[in-house]
DOLUMRO-257373 format. One record per atom (N, C-alpha, C): residue in one letter; z, x, y. Coordinates in steps of 0.05 Angstrom, whole numbers, plus 5000, padded with zeros to 4 digits. Atoms other than C-alpha are relative to their C-alpha. Example, Ala and Ser with C-alpha at 12.3 -4.5 7.8 and 13.67 -1.06 7.14 Angstrom:
2
A500050184976;A515652464910;A500050185024;S499949844976;S514352734979;S501449855022;
This chain:
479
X500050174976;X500050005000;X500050185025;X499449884974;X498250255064;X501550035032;X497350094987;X502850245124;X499249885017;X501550204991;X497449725161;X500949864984;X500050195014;X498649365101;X502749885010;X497750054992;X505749285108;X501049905028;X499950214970;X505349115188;X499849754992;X500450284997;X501848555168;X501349844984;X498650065016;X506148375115;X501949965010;X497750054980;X511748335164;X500049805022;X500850174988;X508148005208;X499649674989;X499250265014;X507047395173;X502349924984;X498050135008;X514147385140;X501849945022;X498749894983;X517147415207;X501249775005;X498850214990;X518946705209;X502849914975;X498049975017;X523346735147;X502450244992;X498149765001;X529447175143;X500050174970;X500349855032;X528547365068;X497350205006;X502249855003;X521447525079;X500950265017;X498949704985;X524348045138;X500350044994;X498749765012;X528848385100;X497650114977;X501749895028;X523548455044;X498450165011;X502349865001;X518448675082;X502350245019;X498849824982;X523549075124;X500550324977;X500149795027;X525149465053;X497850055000;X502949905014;X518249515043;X498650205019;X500149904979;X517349845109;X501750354996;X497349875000;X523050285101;X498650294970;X500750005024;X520750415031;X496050305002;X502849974989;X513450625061;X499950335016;X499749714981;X516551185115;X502150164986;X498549775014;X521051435063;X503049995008;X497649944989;X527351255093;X502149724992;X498350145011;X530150705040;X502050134988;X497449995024;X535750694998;X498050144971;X500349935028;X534951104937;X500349734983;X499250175015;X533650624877;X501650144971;X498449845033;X537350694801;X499250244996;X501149725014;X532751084765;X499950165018;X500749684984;X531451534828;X501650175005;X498249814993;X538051804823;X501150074981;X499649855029;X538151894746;X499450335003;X500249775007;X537252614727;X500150054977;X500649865041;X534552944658;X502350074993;X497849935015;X539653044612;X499550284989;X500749645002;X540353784592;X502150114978;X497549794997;X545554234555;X498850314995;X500349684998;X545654964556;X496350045003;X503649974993;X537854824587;X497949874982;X501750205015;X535554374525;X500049725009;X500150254988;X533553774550;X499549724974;X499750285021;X535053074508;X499949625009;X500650214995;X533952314523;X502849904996;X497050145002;X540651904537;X499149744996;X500050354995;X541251164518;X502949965006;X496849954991;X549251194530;X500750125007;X496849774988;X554951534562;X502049825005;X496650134997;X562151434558;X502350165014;X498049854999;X567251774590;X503449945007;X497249975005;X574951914584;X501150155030;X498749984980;X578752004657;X503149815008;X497950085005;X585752004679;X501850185008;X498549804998;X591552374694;X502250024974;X498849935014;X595952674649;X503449915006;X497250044990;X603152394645;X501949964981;X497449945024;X609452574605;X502349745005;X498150234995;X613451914598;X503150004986;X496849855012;X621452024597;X501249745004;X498450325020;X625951434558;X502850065014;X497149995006;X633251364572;X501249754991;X498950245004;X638050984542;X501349835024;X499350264983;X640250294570;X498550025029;X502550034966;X633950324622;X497349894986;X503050225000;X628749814619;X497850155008;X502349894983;X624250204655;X499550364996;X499749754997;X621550904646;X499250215029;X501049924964;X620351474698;X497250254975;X503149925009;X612651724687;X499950235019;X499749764995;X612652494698;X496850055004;X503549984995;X604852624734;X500150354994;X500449725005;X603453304695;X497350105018;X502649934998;X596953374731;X496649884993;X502250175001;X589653114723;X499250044972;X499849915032;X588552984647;X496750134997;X501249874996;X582953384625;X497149724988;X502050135004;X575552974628;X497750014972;X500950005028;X572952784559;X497549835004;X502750124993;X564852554565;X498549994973;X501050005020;X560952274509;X497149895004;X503250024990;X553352244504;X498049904968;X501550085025;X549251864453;X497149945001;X502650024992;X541552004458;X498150054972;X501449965024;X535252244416;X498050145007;X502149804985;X530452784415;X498149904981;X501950105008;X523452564407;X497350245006;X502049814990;X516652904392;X498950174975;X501449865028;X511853324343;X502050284995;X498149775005;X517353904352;X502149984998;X497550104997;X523153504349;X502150154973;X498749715013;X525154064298;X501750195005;X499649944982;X524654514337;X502149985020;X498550104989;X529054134386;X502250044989;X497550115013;X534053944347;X501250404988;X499649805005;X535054694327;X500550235028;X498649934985;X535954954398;X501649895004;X497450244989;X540054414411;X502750094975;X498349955017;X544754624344;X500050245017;X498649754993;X544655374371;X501150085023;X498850034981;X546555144443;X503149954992;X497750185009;X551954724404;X501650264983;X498249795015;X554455354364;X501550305021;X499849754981;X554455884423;X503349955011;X497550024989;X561556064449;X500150045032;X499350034962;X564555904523;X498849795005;X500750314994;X563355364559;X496750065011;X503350044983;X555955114587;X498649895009;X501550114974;X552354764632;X498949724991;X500350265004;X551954004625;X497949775023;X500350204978;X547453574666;X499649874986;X499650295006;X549252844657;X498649855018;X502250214978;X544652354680;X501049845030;X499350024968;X549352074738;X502650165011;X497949865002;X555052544735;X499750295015;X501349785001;X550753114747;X500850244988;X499549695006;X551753864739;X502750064992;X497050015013;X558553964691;X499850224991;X499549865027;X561654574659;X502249864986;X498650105022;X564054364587;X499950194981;X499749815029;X565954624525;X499149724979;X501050115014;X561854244469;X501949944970;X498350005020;X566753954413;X497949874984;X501150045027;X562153624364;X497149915013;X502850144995;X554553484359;X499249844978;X500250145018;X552553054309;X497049885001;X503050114996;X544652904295;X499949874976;X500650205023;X542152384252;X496449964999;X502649975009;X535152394211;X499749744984;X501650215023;X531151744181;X497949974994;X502949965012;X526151724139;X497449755022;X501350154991;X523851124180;X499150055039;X500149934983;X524151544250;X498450244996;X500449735002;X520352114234;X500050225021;X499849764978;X519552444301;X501049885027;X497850004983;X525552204330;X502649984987;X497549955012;X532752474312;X502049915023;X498350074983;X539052164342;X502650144997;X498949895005;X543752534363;X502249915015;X498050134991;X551452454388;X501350275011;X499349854996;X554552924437;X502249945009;X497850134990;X562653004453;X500250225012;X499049834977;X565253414518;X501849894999;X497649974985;X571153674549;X499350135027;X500249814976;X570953934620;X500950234999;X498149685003;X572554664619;X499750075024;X500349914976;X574755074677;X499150304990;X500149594998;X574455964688;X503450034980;X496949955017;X580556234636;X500850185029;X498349864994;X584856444676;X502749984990;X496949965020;X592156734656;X502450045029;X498950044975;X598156714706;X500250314998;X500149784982;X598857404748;X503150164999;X497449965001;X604657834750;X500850035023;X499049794978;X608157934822;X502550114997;X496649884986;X613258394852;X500249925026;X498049994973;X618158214890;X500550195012;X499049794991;X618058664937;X501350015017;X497150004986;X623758484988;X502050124975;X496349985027;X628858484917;X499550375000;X500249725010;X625759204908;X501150255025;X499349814978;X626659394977;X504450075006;X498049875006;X634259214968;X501150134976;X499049795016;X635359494910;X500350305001;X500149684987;X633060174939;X502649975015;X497950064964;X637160015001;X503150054976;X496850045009;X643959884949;X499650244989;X499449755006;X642260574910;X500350215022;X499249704978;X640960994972;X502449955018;X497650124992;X647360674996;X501950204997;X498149805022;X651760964939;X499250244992;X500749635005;X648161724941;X500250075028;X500049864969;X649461685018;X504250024997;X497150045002;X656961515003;X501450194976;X498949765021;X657461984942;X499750315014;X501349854987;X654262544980;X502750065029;X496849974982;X660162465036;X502750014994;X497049995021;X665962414993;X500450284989;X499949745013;X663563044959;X500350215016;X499049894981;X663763335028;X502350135023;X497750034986;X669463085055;X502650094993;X496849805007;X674963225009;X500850104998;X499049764994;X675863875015;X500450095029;X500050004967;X674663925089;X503149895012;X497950244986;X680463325101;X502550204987;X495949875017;X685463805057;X500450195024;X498849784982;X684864295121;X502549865025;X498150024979;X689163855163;X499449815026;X500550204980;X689563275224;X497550095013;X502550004985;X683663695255;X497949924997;X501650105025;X679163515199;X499049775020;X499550195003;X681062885208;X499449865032;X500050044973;X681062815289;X496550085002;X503149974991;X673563115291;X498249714987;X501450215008;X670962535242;X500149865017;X498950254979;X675062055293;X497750035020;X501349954977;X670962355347;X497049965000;X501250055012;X665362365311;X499149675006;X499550395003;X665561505299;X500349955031;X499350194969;X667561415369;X497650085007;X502849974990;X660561715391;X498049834994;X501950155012;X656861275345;X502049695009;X499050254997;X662060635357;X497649965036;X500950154981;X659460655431;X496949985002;X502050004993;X652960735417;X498449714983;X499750265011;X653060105372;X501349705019;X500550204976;X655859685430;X499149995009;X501950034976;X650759795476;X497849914987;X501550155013;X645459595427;X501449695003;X499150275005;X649258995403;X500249755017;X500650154971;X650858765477;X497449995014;X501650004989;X644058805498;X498649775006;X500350344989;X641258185534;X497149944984;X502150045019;X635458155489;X500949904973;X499550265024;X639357875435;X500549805011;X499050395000;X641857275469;X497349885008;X502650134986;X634757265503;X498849894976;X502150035039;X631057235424;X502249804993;X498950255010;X636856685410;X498949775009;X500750204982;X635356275472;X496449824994;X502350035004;X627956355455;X498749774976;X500950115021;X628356075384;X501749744990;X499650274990;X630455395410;X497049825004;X502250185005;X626054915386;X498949775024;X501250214983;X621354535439;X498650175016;X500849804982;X619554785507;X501750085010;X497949844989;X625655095529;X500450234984;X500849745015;X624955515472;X497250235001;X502849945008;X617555605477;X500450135032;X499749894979;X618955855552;X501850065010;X497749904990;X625756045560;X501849825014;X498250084987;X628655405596;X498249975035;X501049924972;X624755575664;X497649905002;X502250224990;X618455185663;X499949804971;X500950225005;X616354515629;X497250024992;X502249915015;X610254735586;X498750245035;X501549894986;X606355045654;X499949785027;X500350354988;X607454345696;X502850165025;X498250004986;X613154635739;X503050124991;X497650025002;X620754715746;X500449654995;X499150285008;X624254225706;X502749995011;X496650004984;X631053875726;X502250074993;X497649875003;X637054205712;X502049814982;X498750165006;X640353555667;X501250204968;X498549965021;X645453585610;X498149834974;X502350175031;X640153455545;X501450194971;X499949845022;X640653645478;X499050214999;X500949754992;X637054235497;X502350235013;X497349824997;X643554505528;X501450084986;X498849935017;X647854355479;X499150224977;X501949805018;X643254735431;X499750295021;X499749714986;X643355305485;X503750094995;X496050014994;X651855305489;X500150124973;X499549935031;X651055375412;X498850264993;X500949815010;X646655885407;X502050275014;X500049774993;X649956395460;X502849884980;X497249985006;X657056125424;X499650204977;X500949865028;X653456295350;X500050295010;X501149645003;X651457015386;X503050135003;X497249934990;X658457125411;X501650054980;X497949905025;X662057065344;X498350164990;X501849815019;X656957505316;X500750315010;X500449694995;X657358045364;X503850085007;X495849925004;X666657965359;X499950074970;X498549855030;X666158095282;X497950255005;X501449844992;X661158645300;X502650165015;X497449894986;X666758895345;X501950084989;X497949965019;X672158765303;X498950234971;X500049755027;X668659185245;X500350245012;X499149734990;X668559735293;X503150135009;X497249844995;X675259835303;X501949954971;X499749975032;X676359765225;X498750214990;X500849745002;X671960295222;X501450275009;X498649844989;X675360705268;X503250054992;X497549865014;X682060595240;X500350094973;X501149915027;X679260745170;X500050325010;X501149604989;X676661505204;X502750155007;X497149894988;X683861585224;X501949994979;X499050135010;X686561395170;X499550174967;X501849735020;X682761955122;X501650174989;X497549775004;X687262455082;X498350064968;X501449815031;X684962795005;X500349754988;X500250285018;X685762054973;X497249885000;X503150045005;X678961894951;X500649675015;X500650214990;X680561174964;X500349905030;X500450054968;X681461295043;X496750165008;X503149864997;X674261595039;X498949784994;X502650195005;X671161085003;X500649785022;X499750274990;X674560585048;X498750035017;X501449784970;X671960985113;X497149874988;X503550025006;X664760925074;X499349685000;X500850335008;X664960185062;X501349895031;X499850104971;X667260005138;X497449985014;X503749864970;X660660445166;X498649824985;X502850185000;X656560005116;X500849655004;X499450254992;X660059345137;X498649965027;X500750004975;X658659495214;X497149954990;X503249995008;X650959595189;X499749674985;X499350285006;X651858845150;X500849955028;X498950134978;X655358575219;X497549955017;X502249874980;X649258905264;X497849814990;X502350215000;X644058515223;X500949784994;X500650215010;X646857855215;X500649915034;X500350094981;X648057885293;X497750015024;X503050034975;X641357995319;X499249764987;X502450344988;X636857415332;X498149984976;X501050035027;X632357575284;X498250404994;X500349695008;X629458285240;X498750185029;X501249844977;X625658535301;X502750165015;X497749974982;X632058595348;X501850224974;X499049845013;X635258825281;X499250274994;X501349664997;X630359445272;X500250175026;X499649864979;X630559615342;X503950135001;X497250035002;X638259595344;X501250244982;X498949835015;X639259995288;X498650324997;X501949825003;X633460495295;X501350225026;X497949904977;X637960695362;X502450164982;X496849895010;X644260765318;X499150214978;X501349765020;X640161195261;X498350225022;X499249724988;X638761755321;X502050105005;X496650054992;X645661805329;X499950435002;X499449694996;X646562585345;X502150155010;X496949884988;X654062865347;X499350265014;X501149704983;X654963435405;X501150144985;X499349745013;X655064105382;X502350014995;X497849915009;X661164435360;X500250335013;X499849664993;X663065195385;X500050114979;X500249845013;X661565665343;X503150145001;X498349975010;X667365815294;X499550064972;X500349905028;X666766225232;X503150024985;X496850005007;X674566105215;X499749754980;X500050185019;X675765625165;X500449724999;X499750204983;X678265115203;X497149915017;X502350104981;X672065155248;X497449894984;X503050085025;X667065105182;X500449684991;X499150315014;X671464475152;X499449855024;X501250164980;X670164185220;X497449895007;X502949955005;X663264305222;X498449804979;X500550095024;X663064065152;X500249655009;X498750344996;X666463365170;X497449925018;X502350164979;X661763185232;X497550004979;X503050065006;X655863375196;X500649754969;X501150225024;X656962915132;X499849765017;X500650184980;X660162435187;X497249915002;X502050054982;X654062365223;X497949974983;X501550115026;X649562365163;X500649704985;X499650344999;X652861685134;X499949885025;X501550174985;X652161385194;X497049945009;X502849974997;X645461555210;X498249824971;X501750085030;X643261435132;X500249675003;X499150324986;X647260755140;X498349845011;X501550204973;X643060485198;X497150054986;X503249924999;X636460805167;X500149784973;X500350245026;X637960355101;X500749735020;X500650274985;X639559785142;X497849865013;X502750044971;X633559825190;X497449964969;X501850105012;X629559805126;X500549764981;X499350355008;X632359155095;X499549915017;X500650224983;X631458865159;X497150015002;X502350115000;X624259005157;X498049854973;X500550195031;X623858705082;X500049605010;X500350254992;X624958135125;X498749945024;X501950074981;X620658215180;X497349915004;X502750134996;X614257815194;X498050125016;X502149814992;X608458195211;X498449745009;X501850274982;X603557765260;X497650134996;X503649904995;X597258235245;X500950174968;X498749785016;X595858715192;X499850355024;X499449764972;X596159215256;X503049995001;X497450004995;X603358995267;X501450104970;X499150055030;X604859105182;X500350335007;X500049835005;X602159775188;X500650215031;X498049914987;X605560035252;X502750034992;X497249945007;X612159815231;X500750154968;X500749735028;X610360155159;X500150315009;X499749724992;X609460815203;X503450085010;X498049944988;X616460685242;X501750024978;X497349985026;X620560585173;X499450344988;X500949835013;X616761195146;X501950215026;X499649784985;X618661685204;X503049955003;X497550005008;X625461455194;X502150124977;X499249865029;X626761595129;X498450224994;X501249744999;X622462205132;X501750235008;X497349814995;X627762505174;X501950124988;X497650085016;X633762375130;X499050144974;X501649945030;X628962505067;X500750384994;X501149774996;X627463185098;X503750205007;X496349954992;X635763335123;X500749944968;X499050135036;X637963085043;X499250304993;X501249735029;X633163725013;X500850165014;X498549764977;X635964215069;X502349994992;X498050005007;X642663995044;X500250114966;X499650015034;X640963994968;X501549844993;X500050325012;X642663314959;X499249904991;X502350095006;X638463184914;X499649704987;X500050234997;X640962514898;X499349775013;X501150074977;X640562304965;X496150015000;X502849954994;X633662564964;X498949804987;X502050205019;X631262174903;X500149685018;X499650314995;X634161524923;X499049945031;X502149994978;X630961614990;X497649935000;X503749945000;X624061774979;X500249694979;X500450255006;X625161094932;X499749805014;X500150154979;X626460754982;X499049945017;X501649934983;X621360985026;X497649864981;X502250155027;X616160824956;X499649705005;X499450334993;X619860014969;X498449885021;X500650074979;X618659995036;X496349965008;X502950035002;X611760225043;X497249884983;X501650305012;X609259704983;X500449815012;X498550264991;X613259205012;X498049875027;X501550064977;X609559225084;X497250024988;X502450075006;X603159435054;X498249714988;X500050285018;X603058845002;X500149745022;X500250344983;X604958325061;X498050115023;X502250104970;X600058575116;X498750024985;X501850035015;X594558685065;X498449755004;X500450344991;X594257925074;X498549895029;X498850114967;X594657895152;X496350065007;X502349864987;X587857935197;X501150255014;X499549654988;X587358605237;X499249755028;X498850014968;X587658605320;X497350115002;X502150004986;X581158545355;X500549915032;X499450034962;X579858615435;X497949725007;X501250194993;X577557965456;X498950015033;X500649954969;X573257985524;X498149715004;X501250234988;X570457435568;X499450145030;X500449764966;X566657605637;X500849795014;X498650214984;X570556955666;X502549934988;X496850105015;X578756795651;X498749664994;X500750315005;X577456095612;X503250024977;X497050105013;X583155675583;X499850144972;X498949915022;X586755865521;X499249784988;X500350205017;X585055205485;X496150014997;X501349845010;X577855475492;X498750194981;X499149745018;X579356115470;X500249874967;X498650005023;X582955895411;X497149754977;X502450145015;X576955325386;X498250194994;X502149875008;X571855855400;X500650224983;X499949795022;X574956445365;X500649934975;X498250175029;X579055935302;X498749854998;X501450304996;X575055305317;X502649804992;X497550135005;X582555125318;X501349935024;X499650024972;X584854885384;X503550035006;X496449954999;X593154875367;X501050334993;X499249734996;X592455645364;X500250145027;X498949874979;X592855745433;X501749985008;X497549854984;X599355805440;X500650244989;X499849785006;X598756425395;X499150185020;X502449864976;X593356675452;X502550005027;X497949954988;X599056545500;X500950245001;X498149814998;X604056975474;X499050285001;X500849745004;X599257525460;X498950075026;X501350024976;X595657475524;X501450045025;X498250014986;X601257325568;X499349885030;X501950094983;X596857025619;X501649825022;X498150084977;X599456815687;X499349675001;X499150285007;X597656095668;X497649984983;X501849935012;X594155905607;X496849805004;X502750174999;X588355505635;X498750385017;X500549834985;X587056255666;X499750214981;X499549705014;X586556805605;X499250205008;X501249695001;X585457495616;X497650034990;X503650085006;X577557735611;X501050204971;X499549855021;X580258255565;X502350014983;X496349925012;X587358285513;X498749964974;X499850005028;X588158385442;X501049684981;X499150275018;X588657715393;X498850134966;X501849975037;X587257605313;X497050034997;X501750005004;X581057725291;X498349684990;X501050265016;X581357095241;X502949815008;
């Protein structure tokens, strides 16, 4: 039919609404732009590329569900294991002077192992695993055999994976190089402490160098600021001081206060038992004499303060900084004294000052077992800062011939640097984003993510004096 034909075919049904639609199909039908019919959306039947004639299909769908009984309950509770696995049955017939032939690829498709490639007439393109074929021969069909095929859906084998934990690994380092930093001082100390209160007065002196250098971290207005901050809304999201970008907001008593009151109260008890460990520490150092058990106590104060320190920062960031301060810790010289008295002195500061230092360097790396890397740029910076930490210490341990210390070090160093590698591995990397005009962050964040609720990441990274204004140039994610 030509597509004149069909005008006029329209034309004269035009007074009946049936005839429209008919001829409107037929129109439709003409430029190619009807409705698919049945058969035109059948498809040859196939397996593993032999092709066979369907008169049936049946299939088996469903989810899988474990049903649990109790006594005196009418009713059960139906456990959804998952999607039960799709069972498809196919009953056709191969026809033809080679239907031999046929039927003989079709058995060596049906024998081959692993799953293979199913097209079902409206199902389409399936992988299955072939459980039974079944062909049937009559003398009264000669060159056509019927045959019966049963599927299962198969997926890819896969087997489950092994991971490591690698925070548990990082403290477990952290708890051995603990007890070889605390054996390692003990073995130091108790001969030194048999020389007498001076011993005993230099450790003091010792601790009091590192006590104040542990308050001034601790008090630093950057923890209560990183508390204040991680106040959920926009008082969190800006400190209290503007109202998303819209202004100064009003000064009222909201749950937003109260939630501020709490947080500096929360920092306050944090940074009094922080306090209070230090002067438990200090009367521990005073307190030192040849009794192993005023040594170990001394050792288990310095790693309490280190516990105190990170459970009162804000969060691991503040805690690595914090502690990365207290692991330079560097007692002043001593005068040169080759007397015996002046060596046991000597002796004391330096283990001194080694547990503390070690102390803070194992701490600072548990706290980055818990720190969140925002790039894999940020993973593998703070991977360099743990390293040059314990590199130090690693390198002071084999100078000493500590070789305990040493081992359980450099393990710990092994922890750390899977630990970060393994989680930024994951992370995108840090690309310089440029624009030759500042355009909004919501923008930004569609055109680089095609995600538009990531610009408040572009924000923080950006820092942009308002964010309908970004910077032409700053560093963001890549992905």
């Amino acid at each position: 039919m030509s597509f004149q034909d069909v005008l006029n075919g329209v034309q004269q049904a035009a007074g009946a609404v049936s005839g429209v639609m008919s001829a409107a199909n037929q129109l439709l039908d003409a430029l190619g732009l009807g409705a698919p019919s049945y058969q035109d959306q059948l498809r040859p039947a196939s397996y593993r590329g032999v092709p066979f004639i369907v008169l049936a299909a049946d299939g088996k769908f469903g989810r899988r569900n474990a049903l649990h009984e109790y006594p005196n309950r009418d009713t059960v509770w139906v456990e959804d294991m998952g999607r039960a696995a799709r069972q498809i049955s196919l009953i056709g017939f191969l026809v033809g002077d080679d239907v031999i032939q046929q039927r003989d690829q079709l058995i060596a498709a049906a024998e081959s192992k692993d799953m293979g490639e199913l097209v079902h007439p409206t199902l389409g393109t399936l992988y299955v695993s072939l459980d039974t074929l079944r062909v049937t021969e009559k003398w009264d069909s000669a060159r056509v055999f019927e045959i019966a095929l049963a599927f299962t859906e198969s997926g890819l084998r896969e087997f489950p994976s092994d991971t490591t934990d690698t925070t548990a690994d990082v403290d477990g380092a952290a708890a051995a190089g603990g007890l070889a930093a605390v054996a390692d001082f003990m073995h130091q100390v108790a001969d030194a402490v048999k020389q007498g209160i001076a011993i005993v007065q230099q450790v003091v002196n010792t601790v009091t160098k590192w006590v104040g250098i542990v308050k001034n971290v601790i008090n630093a207005a950057r923890n209560l600021y990183n508390a204040i901050a991680g106040i959920p809304g926009y008082f969190g999201r800006f400190h209290g001081l503007l109202d998303s970008y819209s202004g100064p907001v009003p000064r009222t008593p909201t749950a937003t206060a109260v939630a501020v009151r709490q947080a500096i109260a929360a920092g306050t008890q944090q940074r009094d038992v922080v306090v209070s460990s230090l002067g438990s520490m200090s009367a521990a150092a005073g307190a030192l004499s040849s009794d192993p058990g005023t040594i170990n106590a001394f050792a288990a104060s310095v790693q309490a303060v280190v516990v105190n320190v990170l459970a009162a920062c804000a969060n691991p960031a503040d805690a690595i900084s914090a502690l990365t301060q207290m692991a330079q810790f560097t007692p002043p010289a001593l005068p040169q004294d080759t007397s015996q008295i002046g060596t046991a002195m000597a002796a004391a500061q330096s283990a001194t000052a080694a547990l503390l230092r070690r102390s803070a360097v194992i701490g600072a790396c548990q706290a980055s077992a818990r720190y969140l890397p925002t790039s894999y740029d940020d993973a593998v910076a703070m991977r360099a800062q743990m390293c040059a930490l314990l590199d130090g210490e690693i390198q002071f341990a084999a100078d000493a011939g500590q070789d305990e210390t040493y081992q359980a070090l450099r393990s710990l160093r092994a922890a750390v640097v899977a630990d970060l590698t393994a989680r930024g591995g994951k992370l995108s990397r840090v690309t310089t984003v440029t624009t030759p005009t500042p355009v909004p962050a919501l923008l930004l964040a569609l055109r680089l993510y095609r995600d538009p609720t990531r610009a408040d990441e572009l924000i923080r990274q950006a820092s942009p004096i308002h964010p309908a204004f970004m910077p032409t140039s700053f560093k963001a994610l890549a992905q």
